[in-house]
matplotlib code that plots the C-alpha trace (Angstrom):
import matplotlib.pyplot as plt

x = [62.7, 59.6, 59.0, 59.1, 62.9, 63.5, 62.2, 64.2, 66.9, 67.1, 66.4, 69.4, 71.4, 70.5, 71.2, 74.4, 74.5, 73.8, 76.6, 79.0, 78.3, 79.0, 82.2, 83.6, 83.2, 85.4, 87.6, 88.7, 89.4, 88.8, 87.4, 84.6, 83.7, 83.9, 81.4, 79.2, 79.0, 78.2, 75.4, 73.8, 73.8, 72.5, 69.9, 68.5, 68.8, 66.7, 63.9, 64.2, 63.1, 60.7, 57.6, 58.2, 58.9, 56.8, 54.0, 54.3, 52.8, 52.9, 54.0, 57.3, 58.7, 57.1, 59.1, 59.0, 59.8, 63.0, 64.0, 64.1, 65.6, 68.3, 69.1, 69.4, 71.6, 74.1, 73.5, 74.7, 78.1, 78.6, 78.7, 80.8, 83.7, 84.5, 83.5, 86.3, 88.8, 88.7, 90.9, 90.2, 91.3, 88.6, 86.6, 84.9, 84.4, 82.8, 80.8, 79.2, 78.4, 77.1, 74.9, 72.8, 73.2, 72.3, 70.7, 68.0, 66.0, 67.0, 65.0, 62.1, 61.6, 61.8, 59.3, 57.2, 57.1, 57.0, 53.9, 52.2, 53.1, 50.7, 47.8, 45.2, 45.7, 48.4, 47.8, 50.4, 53.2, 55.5, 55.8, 56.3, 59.2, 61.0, 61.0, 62.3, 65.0, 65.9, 66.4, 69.3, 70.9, 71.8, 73.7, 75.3, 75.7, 77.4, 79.5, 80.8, 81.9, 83.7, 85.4, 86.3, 87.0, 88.3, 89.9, 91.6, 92.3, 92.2, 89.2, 87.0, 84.1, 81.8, 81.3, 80.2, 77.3, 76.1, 75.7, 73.8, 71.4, 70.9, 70.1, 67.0, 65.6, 65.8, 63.9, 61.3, 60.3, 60.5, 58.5, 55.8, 55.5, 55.2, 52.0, 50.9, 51.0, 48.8, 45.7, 42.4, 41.6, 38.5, 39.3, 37.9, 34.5, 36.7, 40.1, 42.4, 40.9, 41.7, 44.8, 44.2, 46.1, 48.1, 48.6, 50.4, 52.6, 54.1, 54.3, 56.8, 58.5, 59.0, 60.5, 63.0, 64.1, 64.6, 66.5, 68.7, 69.2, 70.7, 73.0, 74.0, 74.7, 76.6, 78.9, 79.2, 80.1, 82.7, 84.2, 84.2, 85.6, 88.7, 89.4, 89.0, 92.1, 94.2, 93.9, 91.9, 90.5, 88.0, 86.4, 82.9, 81.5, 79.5, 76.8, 75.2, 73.1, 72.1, 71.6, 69.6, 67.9, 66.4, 65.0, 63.6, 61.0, 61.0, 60.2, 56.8, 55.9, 56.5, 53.9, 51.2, 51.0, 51.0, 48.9, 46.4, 46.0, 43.2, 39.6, 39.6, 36.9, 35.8, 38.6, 40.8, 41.7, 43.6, 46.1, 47.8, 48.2, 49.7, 52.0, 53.4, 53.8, 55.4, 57.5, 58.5, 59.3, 61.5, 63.3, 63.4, 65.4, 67.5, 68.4, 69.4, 71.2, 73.2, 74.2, 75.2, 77.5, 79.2, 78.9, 79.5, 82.2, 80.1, 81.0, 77.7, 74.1, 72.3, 70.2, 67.1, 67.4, 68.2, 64.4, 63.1, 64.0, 63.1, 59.8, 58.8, 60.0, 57.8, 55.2, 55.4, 56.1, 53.1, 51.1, 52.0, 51.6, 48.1, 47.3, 48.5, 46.4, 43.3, 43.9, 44.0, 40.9, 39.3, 40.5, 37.7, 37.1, 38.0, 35.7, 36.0, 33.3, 30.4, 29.5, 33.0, 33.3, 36.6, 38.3, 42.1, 41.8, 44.3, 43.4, 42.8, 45.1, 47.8, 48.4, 47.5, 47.3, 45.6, 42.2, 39.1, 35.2, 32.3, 30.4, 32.4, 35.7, 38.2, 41.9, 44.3, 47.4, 45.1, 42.1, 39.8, 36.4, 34.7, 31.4, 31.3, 28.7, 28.7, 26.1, 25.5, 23.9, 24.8, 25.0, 28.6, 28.2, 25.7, 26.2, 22.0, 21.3, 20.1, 19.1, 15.4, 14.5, 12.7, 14.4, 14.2, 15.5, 18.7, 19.6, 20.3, 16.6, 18.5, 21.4, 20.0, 23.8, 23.5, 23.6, 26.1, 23.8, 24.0, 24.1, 20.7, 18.8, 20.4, 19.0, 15.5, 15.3, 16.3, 13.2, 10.8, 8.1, 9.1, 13.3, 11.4]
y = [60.8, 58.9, 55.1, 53.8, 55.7, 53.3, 50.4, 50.6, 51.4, 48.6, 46.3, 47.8, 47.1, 43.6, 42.9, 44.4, 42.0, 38.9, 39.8, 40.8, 37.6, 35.4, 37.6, 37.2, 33.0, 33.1, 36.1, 35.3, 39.4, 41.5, 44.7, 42.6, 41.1, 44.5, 46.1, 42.7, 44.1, 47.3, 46.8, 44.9, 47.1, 49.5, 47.1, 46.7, 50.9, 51.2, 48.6, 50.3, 53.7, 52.1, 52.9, 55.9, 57.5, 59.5, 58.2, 59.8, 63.1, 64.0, 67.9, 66.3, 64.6, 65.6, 65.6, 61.9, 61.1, 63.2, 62.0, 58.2, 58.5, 60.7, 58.4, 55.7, 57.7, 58.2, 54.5, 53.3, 55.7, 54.2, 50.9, 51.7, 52.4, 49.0, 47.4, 49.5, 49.1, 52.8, 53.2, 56.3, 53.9, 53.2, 55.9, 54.1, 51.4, 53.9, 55.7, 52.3, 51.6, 54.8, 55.2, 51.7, 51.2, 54.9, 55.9, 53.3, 54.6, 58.0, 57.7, 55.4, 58.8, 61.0, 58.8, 58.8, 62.8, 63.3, 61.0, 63.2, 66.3, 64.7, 65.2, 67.9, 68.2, 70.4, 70.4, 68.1, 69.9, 70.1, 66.9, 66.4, 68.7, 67.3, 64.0, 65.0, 68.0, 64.6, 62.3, 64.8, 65.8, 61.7, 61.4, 64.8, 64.2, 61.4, 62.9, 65.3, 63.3, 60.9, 64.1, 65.5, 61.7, 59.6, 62.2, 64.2, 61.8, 58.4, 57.0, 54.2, 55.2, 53.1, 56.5, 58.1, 55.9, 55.7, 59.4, 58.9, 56.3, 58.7, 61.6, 59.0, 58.3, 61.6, 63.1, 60.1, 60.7, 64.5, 64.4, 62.2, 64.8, 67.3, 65.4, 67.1, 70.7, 70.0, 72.3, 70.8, 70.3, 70.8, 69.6, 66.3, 64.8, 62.5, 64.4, 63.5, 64.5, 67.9, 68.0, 69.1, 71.2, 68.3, 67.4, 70.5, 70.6, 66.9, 68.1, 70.9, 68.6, 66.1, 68.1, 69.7, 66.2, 64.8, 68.1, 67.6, 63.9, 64.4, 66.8, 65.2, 61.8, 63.5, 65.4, 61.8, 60.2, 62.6, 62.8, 58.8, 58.9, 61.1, 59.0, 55.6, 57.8, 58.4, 54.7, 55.8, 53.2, 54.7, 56.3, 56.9, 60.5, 61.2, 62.7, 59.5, 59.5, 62.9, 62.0, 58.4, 60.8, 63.3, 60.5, 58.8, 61.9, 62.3, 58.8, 58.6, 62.1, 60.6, 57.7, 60.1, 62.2, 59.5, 57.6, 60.8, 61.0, 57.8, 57.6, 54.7, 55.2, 52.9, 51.6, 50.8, 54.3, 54.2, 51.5, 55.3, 55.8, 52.6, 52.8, 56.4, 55.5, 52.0, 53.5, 57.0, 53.9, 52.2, 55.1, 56.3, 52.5, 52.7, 56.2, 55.2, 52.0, 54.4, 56.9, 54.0, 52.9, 55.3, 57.8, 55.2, 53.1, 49.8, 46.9, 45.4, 46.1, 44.3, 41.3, 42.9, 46.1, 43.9, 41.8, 45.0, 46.5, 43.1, 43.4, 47.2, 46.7, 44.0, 45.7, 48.6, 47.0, 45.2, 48.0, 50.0, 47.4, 46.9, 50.7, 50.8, 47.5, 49.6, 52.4, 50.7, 49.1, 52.2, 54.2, 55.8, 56.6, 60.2, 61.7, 64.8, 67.3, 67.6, 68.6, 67.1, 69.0, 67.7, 64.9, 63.6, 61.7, 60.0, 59.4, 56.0, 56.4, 58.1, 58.2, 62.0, 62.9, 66.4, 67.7, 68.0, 68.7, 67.0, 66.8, 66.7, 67.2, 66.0, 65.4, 67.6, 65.2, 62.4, 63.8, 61.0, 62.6, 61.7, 62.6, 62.1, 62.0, 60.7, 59.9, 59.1, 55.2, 55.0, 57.7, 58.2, 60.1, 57.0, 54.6, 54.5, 53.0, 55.8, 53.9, 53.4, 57.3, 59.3, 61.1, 64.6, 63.9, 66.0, 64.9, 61.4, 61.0, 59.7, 61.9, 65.2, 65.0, 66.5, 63.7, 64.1, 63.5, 64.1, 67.5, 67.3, 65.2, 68.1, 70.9, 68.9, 68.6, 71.8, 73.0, 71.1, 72.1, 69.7, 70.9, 74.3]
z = [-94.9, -95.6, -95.2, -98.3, -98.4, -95.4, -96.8, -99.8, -98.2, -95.7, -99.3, -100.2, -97.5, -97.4, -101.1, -100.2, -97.1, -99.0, -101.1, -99.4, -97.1, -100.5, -101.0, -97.5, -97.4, -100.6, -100.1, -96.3, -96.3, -93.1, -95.5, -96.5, -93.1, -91.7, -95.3, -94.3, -90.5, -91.8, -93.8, -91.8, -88.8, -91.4, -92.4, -89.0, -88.3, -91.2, -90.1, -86.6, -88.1, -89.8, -87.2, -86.8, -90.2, -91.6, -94.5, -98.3, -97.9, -94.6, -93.4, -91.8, -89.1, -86.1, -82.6, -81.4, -84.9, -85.4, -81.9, -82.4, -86.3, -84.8, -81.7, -84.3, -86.6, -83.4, -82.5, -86.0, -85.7, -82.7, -83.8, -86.8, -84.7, -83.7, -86.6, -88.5, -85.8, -85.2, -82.3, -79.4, -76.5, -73.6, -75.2, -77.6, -75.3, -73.1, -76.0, -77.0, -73.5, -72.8, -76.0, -75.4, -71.5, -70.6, -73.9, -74.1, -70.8, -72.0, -74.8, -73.7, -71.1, -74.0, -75.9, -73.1, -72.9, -76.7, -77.0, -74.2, -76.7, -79.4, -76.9, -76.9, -73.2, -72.3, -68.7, -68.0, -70.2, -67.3, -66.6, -70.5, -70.7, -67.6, -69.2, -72.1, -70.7, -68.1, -71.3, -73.4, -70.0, -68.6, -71.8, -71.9, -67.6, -68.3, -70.7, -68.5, -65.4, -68.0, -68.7, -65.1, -63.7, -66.9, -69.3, -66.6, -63.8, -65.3, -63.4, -64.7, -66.9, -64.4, -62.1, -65.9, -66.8, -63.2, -63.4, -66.6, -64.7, -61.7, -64.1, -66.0, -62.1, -61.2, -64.1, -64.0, -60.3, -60.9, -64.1, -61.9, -59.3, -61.3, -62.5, -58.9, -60.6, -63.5, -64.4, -64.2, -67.9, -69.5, -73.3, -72.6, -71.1, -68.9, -68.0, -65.1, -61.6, -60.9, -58.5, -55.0, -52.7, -50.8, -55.0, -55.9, -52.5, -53.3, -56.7, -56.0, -53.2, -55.6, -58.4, -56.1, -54.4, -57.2, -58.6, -55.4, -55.9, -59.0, -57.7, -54.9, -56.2, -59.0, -56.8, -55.2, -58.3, -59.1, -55.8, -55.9, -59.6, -58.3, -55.2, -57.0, -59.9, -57.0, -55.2, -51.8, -50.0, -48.6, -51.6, -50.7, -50.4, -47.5, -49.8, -50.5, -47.1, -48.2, -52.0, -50.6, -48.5, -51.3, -53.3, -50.4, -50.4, -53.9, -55.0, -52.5, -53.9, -57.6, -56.7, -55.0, -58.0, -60.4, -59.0, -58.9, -62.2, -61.5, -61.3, -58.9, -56.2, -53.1, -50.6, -53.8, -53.7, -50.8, -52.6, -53.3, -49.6, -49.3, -52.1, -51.3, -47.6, -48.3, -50.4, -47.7, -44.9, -47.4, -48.5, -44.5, -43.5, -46.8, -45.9, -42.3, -43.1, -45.7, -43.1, -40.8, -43.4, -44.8, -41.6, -39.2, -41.2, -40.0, -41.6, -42.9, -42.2, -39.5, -40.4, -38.9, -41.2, -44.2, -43.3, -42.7, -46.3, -47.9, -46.3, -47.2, -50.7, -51.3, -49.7, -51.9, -55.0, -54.8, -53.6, -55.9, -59.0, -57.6, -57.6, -61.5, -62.5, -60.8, -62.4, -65.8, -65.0, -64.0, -67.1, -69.0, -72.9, -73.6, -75.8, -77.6, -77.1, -79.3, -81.9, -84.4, -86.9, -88.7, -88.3, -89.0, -91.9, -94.7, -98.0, -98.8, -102.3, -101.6, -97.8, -97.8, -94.1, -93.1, -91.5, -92.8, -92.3, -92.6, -95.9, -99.0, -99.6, -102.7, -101.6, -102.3, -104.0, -106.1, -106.4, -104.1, -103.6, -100.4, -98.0, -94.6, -92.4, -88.7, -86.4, -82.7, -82.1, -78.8, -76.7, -75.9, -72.2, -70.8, -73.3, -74.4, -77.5, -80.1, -82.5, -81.7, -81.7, -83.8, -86.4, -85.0, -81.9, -80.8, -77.8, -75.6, -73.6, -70.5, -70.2, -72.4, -74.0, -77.6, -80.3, -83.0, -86.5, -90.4, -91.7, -93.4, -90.4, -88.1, -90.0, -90.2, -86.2, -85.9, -87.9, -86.5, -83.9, -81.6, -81.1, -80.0]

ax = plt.figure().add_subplot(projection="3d")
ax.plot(x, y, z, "-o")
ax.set_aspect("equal")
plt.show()
């Protein structure tokens, strides 16, 4: 499944569009509306995978790939079911809702993890595999409560997708506090900070809040799934204060690990202290006025507490939005260490992708011959301009940091007097 399969493909479809279009003006016939529909859904499917497929001569489809191809795939049989008038009552309704309402954040979390996965740095693998465990479990969540309150008790399929949504936050603010447990990393000149100790206790608070929000709000769901089948009035659980209540610690948590991951310095630094605590009073008021309402039986909030949670979510929001534009600002080149030896390369010709060293080397599939060389100008540790030094000399004269150079210059300076 390469592009250029894609992109003929979707040419395909199109041609089959256009005529099919020219067929259904004249032939006023629901078949060829409904062939029209269909290949033009598969004519945007096909430009959709375009991105991500893999170039002519690559080893495969890696994991991001073969994620955002299949989720299309589904997406397209999805579709097809109302376009052919395939009848399966409110569940296909529900399946189309479901696959684009829940599945979209599903798999913009999954992409997010998957993309991490390309990285050399594996010290953040755990947050990586709880975004993407937290991306195939909403839709298969949601699955199963449409099962236990739709298919068996006649509920609504609203209580379903809400469970879908709950399982996406959950896994987002427990794959950011798991960003609290990472390894200091050394496979880069500029890694993440290492985490502290306060770092790795959030980071563990976090992911089991956020594990307990899930389960609470989905035993709330289902509860309110059954009483909305059998025609309660009052339907709401009295887990919610409890559920509210988990991800009022996980969500702060979520922001102090995340935000950890900056280099920030100065008294922009405490923007995470500001975020993390807006954000544990917020939680703390939404919490209470949640107990008070469902516990309680009041009515409607006070005006008071409704200022109040106005206030602290604007006051965190903006807190923490200011946090993540410093940490942008703040974020450094990572640089490999020296010396490189190889480098991932694809061949100008055919689109060859693979690995290889410096000097010379023919491509495998056409034959291209090439030599590489590379060379430090500017110093890439301080940023000194190289370019004025004598020939024989190895390293940066500010920093000492060793300077990448030819393979014949760095055998030269290695004999001379003056590298001993």
């Amino acid at each position: 499944m390469t592009r250029q399969l894609f992109l003929r493909l979707m040419l395909i479809a199109l041609a089959a569009s256009a005529i099919m279009a020219i067929a259904s003006i004249y032939a006023s016939s629901d078949i060829a509306w409904r062939i029209l529909a269909t290949t033009l859904i598969a004519a945007v499917a096909c430009a959709l995978m375009i991105p991500v497929a893999p170039r002519e001569g690559s080893a495969g489809m890696d994991g991001l790939q073969r994620t955002v191809c299949g989720y299309l795939a589904i997406a397209f049989a999805v579709c097809m079911l109302p376009v052919w008038d395939i009848r399966m009552g409110s569940r296909s309704e529900f399946l189309l809702g479901l696959w684009f309402s829940v599945g979209i954040p599903a798999l913009a979390l999954a992409i997010a993890g998957l993309r991490g996965r390309r990285n050399e740095d594996r010290s953040r693998a755990l947050a990586e595999h709880i975004a993407i465990g937290g991306a195939s479990g909403a839709i298969l969540l949601a699955l199963v409560v449409d099962m236990l309150c739709g298919s068996l008790l006649g509920a609504t399929w609203e209580y379903a997708l809400m469970s879908g949504f709950v399982c996406v936050a959950g896994s987002i603010v427990a794959s950011a506090s798991a960003l609290g447990r990472r390894t200091a990393s050394s496979a880069r000149i500029m890694p993440a900070p290492a985490p502290e100790p306060i770092d790795r206790v959030l980071g563990t608070l976090g992911m089991v809040a956020g594990t307990a929000w899930v389960t609470l709000a989905v035993m709330a769901l289902v509860h309110d799934g059954r009483a909305s089948a059998a025609a309660l009035i009052h339907s709401s659980s009295d887990l919610w204060p409890l559920a509210v209540m988990c991800m009022a610690v996980a969500l702060p948590c979520a922001i102090w690990c995340a935000i950890g991951l900056s280099r920030v310095t100065g008294p922009a630094r405490f923007l995470r202290h500001a975020a993390a605590g807006s954000a544990l009073a917020l939680g703390a008021v939404v919490s209470f006025a949640v107990a008070q309402v469902i516990w309680t039986d009041v009515a409607r909030l006070d005006d008071m507490l409704a200022r109040l949670i106005g206030a602290l979510a604007v006051v965190g929001a903006s807190s923490l939005l200011a946090a993540l534009v410093m940490m942008r600002l703040s974020m450094g080149r990572c640089i490999v260490a020296d010396p490189i030896e190889s480098l991932a390369w694809t061949c100008p010709r055919c689109a060859t992708r693979g690995s290889i060293g410096l000097g010379e080397h023919c491509c495998a599939a056409c034959g291209l011959a090439v030599h590489i060389e590379l060379r430090d100008d500017r110093c890439p540790g301080c940023g000194y301009d190289l370019r004025g030094q004598p020939a024989g000399a190895v390293a940066c004269p500010e920093c000492g940091r060793t300077r990448q150079m030819p393979g014949q210059a760095a055998t030269a300076a290695a004999r001379s007097p003056a590298a001993h």
